[in-house]
Biopython code that builds the backbone (N, CA, C, O; Angstrom):
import numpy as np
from Bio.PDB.StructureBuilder import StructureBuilder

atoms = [
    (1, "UNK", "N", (2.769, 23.042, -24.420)),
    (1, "UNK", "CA", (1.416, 22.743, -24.831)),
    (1, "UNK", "C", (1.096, 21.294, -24.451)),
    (1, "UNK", "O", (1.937, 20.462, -24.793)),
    (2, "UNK", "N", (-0.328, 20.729, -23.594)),
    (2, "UNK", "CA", (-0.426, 19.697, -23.724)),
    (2, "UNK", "C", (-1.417, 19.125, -24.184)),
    (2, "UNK", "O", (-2.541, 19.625, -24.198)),
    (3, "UNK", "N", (-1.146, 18.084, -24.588)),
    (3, "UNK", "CA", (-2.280, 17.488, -25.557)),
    (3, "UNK", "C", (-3.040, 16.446, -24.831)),
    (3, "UNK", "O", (-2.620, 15.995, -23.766)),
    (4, "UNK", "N", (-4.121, 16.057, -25.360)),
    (4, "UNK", "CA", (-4.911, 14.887, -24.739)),
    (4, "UNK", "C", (-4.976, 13.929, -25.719)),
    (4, "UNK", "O", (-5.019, 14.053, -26.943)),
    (5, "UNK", "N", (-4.975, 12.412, -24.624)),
    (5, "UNK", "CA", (-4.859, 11.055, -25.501)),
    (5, "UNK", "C", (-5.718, 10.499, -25.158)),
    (5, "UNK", "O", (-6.055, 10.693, -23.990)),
    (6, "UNK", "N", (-6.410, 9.650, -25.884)),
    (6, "UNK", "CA", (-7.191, 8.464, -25.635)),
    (6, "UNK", "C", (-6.469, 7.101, -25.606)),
    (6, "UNK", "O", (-6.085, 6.655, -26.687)),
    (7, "UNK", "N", (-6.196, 6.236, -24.230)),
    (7, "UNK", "CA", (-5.344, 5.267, -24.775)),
    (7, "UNK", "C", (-5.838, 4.490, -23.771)),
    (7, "UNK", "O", (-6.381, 5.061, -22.825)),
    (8, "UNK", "N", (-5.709, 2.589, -23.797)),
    (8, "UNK", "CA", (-6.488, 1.696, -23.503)),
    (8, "UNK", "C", (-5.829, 1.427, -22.404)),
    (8, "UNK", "O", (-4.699, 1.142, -22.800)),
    (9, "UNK", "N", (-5.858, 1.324, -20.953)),
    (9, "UNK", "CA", (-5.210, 0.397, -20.396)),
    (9, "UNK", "C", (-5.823, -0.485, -19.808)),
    (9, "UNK", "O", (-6.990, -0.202, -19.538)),
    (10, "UNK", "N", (-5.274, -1.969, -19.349)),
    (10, "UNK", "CA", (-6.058, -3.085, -18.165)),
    (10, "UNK", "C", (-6.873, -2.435, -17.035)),
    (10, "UNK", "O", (-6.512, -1.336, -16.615)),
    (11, "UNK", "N", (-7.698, -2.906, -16.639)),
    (11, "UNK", "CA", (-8.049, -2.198, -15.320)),
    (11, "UNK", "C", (-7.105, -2.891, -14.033)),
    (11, "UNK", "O", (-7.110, -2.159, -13.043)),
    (12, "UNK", "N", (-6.273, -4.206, -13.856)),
    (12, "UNK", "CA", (-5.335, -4.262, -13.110)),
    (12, "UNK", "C", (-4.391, -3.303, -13.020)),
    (12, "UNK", "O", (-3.893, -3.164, -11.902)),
    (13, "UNK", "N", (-3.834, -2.287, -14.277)),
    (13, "UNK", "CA", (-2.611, -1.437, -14.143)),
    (13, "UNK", "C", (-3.758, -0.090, -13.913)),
    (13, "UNK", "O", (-3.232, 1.005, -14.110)),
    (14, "UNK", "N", (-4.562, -0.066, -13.703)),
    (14, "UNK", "CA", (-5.228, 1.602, -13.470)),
    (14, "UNK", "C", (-5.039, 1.787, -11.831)),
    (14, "UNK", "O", (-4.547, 2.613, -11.063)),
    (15, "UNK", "N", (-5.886, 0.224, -11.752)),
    (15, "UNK", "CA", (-6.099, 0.007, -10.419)),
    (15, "UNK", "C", (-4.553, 0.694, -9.432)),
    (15, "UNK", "O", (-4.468, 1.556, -8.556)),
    (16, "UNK", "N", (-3.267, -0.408, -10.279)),
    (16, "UNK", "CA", (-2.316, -0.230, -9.712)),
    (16, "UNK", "C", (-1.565, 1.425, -9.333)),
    (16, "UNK", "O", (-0.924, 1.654, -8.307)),
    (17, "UNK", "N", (-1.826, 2.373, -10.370)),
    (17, "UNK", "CA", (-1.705, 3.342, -10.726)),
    (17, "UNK", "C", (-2.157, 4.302, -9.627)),
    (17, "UNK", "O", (-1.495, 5.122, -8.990)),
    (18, "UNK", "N", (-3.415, 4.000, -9.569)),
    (18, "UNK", "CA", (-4.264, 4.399, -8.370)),
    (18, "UNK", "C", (-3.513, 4.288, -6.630)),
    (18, "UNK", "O", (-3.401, 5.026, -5.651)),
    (19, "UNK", "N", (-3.195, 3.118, -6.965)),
    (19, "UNK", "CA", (-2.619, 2.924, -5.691)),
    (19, "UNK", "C", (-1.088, 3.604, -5.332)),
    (19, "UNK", "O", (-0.656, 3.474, -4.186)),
    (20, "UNK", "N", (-0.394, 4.239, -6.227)),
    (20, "UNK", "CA", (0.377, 5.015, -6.163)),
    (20, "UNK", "C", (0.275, 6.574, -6.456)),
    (20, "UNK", "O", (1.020, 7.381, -5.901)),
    (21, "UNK", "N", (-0.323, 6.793, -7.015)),
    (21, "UNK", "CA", (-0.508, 7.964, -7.455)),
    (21, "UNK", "C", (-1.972, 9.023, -6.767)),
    (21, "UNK", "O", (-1.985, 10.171, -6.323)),
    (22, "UNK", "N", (-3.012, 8.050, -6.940)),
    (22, "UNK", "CA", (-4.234, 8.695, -6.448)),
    (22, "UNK", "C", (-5.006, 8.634, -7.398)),
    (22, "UNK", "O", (-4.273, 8.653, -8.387)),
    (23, "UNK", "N", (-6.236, 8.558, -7.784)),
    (23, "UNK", "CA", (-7.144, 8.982, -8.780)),
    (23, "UNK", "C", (-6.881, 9.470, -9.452)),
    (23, "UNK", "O", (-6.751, 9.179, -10.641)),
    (24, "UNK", "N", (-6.534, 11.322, -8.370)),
    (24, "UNK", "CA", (-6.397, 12.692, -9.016)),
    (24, "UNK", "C", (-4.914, 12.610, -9.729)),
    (24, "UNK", "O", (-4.579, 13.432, -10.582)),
    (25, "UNK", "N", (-4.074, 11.554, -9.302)),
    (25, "UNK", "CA", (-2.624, 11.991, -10.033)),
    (25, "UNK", "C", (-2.256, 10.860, -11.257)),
    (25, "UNK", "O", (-1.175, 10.484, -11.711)),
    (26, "UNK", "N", (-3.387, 10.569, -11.512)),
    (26, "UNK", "CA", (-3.072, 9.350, -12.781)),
    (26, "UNK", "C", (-2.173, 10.375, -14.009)),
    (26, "UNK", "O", (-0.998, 10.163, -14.308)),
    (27, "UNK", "N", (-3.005, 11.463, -14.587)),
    (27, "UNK", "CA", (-2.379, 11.841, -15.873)),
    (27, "UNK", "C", (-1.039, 12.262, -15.476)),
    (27, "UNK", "O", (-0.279, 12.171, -16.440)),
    (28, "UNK", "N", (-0.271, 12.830, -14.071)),
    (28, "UNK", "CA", (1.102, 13.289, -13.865)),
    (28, "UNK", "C", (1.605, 11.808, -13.451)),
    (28, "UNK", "O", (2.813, 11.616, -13.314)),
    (29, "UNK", "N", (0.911, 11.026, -13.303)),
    (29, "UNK", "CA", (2.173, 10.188, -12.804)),
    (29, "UNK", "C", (2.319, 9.482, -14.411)),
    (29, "UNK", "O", (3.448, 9.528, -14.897)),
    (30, "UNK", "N", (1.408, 8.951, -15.092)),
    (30, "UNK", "CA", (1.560, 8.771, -16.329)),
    (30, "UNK", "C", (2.372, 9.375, -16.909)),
    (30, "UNK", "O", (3.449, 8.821, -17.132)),
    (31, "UNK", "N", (2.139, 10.738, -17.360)),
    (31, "UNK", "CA", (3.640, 11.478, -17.634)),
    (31, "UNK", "C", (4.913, 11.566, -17.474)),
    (31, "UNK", "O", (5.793, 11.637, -18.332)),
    (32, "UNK", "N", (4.990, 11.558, -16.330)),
    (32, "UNK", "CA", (6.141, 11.278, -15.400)),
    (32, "UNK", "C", (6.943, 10.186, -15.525)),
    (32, "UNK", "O", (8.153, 10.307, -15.329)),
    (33, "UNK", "N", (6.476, 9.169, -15.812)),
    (33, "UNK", "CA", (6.875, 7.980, -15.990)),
    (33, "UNK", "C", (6.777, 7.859, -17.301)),
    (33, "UNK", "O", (7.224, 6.713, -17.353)),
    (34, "UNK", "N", (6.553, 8.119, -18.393)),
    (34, "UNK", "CA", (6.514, 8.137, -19.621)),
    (34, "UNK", "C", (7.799, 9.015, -20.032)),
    (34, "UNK", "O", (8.577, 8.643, -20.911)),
    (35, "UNK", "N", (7.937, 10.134, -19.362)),
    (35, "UNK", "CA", (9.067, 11.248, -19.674)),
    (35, "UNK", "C", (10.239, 10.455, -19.295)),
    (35, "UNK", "O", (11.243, 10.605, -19.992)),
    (36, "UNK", "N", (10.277, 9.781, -18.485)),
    (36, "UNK", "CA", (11.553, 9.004, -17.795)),
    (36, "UNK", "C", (11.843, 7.819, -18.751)),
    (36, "UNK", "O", (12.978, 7.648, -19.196)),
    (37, "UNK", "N", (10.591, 6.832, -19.129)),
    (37, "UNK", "CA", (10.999, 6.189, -20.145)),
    (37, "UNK", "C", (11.426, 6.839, -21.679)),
    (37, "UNK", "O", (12.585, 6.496, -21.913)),
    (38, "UNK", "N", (10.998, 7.468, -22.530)),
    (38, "UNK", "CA", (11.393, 7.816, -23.347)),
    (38, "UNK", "C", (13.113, 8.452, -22.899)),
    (38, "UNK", "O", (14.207, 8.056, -23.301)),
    (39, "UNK", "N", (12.878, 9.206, -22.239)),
    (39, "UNK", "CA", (14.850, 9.848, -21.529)),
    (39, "UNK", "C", (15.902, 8.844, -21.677)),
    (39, "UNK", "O", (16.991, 8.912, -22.247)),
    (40, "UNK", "N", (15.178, 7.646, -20.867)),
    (40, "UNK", "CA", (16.311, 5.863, -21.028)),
    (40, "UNK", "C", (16.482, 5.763, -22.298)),
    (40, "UNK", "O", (17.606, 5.955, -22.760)),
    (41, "UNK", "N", (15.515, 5.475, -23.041)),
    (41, "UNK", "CA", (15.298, 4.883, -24.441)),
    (41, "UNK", "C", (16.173, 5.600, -25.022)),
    (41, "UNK", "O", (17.131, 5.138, -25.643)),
    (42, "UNK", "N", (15.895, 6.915, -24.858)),
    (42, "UNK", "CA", (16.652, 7.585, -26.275)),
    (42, "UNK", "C", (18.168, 7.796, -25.282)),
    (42, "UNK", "O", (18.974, 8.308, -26.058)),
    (43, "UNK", "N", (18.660, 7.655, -24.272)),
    (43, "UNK", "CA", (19.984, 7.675, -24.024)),
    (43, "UNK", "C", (20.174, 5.938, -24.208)),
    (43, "UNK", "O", (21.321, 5.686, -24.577)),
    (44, "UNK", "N", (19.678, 5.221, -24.107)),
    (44, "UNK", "CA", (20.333, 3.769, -24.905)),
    (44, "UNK", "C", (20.237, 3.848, -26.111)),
    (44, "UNK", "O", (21.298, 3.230, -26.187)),
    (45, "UNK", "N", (19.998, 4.005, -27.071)),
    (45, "UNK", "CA", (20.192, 4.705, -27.953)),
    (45, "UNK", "C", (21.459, 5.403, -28.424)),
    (45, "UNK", "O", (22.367, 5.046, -29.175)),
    (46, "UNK", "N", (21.200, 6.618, -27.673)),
    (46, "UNK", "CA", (22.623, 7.040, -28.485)),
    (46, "UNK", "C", (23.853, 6.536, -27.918)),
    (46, "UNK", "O", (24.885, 6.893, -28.486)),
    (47, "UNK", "N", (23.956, 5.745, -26.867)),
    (47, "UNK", "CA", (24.587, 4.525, -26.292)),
    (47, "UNK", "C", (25.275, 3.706, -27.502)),
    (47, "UNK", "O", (26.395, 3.698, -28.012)),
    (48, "UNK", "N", (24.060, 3.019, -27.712)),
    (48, "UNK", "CA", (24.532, 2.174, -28.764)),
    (48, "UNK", "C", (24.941, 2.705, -30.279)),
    (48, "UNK", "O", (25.578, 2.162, -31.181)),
    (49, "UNK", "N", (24.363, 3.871, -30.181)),
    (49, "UNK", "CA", (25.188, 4.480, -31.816)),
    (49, "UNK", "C", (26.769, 4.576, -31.300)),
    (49, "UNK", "O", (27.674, 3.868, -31.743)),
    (50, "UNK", "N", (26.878, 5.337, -30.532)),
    (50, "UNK", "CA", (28.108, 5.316, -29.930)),
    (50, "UNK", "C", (28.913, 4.269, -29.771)),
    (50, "UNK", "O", (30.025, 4.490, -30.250)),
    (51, "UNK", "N", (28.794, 3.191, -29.279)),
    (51, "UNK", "CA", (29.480, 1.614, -29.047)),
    (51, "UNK", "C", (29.723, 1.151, -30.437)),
    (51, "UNK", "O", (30.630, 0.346, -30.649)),
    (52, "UNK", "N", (28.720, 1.758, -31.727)),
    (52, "UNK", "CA", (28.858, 0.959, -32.915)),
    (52, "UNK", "C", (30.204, 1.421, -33.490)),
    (52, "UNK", "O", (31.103, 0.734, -33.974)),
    (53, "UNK", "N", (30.086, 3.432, -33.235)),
    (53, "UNK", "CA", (31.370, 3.605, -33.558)),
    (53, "UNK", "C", (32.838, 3.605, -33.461)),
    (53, "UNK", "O", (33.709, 4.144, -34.144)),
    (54, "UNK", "N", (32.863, 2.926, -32.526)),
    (54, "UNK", "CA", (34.175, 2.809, -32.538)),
    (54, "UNK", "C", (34.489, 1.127, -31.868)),
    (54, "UNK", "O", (33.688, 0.696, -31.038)),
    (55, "UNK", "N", (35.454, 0.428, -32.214)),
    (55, "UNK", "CA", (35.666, -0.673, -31.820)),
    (55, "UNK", "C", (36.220, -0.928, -30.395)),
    (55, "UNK", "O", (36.293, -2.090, -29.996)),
    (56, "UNK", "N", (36.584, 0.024, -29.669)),
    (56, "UNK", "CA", (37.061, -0.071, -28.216)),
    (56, "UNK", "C", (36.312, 0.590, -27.830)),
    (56, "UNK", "O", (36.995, 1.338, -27.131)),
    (57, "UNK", "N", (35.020, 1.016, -27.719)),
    (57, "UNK", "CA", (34.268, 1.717, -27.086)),
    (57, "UNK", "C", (34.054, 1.248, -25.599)),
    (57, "UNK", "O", (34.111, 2.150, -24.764)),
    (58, "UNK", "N", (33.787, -0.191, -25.085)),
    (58, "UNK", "CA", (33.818, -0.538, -24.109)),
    (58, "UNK", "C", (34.980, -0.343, -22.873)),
    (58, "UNK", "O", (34.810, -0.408, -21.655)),
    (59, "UNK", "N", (36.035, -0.121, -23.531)),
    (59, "UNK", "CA", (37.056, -0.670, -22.514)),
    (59, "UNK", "C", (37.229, 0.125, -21.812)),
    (59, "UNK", "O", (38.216, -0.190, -21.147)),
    (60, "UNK", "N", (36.643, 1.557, -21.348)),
    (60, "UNK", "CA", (36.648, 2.027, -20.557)),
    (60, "UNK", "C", (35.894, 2.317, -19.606)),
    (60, "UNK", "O", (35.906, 3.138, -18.689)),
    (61, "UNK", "N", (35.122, 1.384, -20.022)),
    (61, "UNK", "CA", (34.045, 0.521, -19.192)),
    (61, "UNK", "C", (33.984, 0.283, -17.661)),
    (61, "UNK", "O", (32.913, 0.102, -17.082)),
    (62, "UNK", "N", (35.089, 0.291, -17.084)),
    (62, "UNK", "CA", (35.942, -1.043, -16.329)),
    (62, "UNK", "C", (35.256, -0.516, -14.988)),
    (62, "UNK", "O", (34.636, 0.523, -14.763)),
    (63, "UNK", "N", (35.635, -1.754, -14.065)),
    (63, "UNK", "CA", (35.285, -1.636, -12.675)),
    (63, "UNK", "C", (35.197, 0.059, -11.953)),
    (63, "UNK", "O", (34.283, 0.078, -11.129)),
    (64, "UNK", "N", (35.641, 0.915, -12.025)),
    (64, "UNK", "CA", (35.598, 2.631, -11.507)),
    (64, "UNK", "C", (34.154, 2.864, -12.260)),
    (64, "UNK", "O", (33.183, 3.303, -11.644)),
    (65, "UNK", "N", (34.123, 2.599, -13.354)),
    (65, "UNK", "CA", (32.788, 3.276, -13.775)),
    (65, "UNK", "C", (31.673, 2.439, -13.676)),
    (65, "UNK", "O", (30.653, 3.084, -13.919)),
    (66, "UNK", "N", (31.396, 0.987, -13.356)),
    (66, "UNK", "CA", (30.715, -0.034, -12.496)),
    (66, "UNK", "C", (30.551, 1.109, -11.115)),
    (66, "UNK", "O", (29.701, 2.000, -11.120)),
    (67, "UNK", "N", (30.898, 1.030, -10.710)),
    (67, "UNK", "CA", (31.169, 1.543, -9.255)),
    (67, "UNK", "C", (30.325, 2.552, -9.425)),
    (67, "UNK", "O", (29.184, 2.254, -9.071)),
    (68, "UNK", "N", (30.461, 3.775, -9.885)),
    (68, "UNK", "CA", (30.392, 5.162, -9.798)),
    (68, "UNK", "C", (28.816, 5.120, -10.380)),
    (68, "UNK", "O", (27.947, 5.901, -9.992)),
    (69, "UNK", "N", (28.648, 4.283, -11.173)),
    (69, "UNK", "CA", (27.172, 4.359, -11.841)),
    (69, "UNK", "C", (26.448, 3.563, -10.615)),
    (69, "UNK", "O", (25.250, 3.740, -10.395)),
    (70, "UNK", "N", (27.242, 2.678, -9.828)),
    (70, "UNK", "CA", (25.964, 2.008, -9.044)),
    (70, "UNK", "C", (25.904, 2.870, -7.305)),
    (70, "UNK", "O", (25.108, 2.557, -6.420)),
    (71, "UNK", "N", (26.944, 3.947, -7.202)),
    (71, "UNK", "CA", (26.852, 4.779, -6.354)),
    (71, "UNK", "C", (25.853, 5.782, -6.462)),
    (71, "UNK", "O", (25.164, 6.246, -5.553)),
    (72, "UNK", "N", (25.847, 6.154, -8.038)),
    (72, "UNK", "CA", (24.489, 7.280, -8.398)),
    (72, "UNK", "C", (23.091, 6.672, -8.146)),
    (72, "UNK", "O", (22.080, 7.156, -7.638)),
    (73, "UNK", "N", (23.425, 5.163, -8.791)),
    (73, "UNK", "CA", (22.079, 4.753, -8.342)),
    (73, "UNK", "C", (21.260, 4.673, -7.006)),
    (73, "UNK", "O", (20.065, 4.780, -6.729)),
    (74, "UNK", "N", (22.316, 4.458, -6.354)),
    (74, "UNK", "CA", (21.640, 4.303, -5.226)),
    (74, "UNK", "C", (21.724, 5.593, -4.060)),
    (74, "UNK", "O", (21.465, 5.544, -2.858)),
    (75, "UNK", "N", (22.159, 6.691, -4.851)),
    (75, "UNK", "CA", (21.976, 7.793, -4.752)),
    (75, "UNK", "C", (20.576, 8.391, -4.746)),
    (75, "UNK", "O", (20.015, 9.141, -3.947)),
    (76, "UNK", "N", (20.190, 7.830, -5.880)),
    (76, "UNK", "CA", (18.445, 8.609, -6.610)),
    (76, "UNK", "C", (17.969, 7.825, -5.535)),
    (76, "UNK", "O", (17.141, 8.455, -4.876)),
    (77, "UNK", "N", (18.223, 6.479, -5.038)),
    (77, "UNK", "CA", (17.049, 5.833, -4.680)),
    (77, "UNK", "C", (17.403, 6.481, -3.175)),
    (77, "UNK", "O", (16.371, 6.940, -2.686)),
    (78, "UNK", "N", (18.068, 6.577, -2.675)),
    (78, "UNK", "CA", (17.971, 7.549, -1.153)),
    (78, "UNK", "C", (17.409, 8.569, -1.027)),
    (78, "UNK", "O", (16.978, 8.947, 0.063)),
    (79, "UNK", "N", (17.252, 9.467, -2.504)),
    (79, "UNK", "CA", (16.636, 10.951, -2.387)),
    (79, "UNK", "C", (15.454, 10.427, -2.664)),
    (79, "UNK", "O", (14.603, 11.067, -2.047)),
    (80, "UNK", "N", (14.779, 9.203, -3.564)),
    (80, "UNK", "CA", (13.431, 8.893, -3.254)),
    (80, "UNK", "C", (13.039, 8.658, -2.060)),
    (80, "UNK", "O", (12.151, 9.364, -1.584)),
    (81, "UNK", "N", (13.492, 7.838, -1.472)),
    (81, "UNK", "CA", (13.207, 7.418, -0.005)),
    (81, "UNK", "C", (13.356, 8.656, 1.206)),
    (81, "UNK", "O", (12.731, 8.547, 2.261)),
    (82, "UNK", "N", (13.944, 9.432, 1.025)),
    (82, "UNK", "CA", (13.981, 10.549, 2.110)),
    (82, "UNK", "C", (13.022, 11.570, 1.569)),
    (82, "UNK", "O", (12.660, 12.543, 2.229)),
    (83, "UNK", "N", (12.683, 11.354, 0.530)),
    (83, "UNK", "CA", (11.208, 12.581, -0.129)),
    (83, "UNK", "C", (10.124, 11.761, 0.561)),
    (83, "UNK", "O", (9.300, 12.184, 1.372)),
    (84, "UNK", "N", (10.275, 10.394, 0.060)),
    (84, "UNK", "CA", (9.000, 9.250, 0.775)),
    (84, "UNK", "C", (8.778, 9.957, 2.441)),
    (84, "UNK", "O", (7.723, 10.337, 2.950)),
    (85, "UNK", "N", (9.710, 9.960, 2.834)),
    (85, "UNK", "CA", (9.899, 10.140, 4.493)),
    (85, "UNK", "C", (9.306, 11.358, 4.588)),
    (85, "UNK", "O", (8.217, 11.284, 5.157)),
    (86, "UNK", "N", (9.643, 12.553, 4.212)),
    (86, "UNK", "CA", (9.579, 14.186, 4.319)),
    (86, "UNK", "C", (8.141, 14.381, 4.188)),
    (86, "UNK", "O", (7.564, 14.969, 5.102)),
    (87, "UNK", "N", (7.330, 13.875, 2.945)),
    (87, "UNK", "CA", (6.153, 13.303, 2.797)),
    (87, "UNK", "C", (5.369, 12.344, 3.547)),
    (87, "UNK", "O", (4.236, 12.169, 3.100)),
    (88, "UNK", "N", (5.704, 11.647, 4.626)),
    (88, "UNK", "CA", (5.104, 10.751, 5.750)),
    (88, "UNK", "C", (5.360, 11.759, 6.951)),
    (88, "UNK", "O", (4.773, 11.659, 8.028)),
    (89, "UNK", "N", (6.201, 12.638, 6.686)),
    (89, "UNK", "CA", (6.142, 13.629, 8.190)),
    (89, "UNK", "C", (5.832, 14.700, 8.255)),
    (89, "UNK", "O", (6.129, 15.401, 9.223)),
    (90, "UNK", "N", (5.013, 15.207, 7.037)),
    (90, "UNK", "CA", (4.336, 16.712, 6.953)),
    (90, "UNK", "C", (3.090, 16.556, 6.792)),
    (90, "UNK", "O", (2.473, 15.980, 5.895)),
    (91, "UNK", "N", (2.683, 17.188, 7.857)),
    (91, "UNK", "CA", (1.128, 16.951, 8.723)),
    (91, "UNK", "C", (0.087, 17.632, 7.594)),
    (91, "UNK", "O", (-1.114, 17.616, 7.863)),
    (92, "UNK", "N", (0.561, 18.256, 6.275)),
    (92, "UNK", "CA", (-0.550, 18.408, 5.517)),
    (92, "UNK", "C", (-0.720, 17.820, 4.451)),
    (92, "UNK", "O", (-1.753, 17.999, 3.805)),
]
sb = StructureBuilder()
sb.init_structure("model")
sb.init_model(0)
sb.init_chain("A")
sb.init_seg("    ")
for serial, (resi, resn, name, xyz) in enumerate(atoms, 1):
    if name == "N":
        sb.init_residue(resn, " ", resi, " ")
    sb.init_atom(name, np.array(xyz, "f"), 0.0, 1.0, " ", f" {name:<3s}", serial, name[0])
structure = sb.get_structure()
């Protein structure tokens, strides 16, 4: 079900909005980006409930899982960039 909001923004961030999204794609990209923030939030979150419980929670932390998290990252950001591309080369 979706609901409708009334909510204030700058006209610098509409503007900006616009320029990524389109006019027509303000309310999905809004969403979209709203769904992604709340997802972070509430996984830092249970992050930190987690870290509270236990006193070595970090230490397995270590350089392999540095690594492996900044391999995913830059994972997503290649499948953005090759959607960017796929989308600059389809003629409709």
């Amino acid at each position: 079900m979706c609901m409708r909001l009334h909510i204030n923004l700058d006209e610098e961030l509409v503007e900006q909005i616009d320029e990524l999204a389109g006019a027509r794609g303000r309310s999905a990209f809004i969403r979209e980006t709203l769904a992604k923030e709340v997802e972070e939030r509430r996984a830092w979150a249970a992050f930190e409930r987690a870290a509270g419980s236990c006193p070595n929670f970090g230490d397995h932390l270590g350089p392999d899982w540095v690594r492996r998290m900044r391999r995913e990252d830059g994972a997503r950001r290649q499948k953005r960039l090759d959607e960017a591309w796929a989308r600059h080369d389809d003629p409709d």
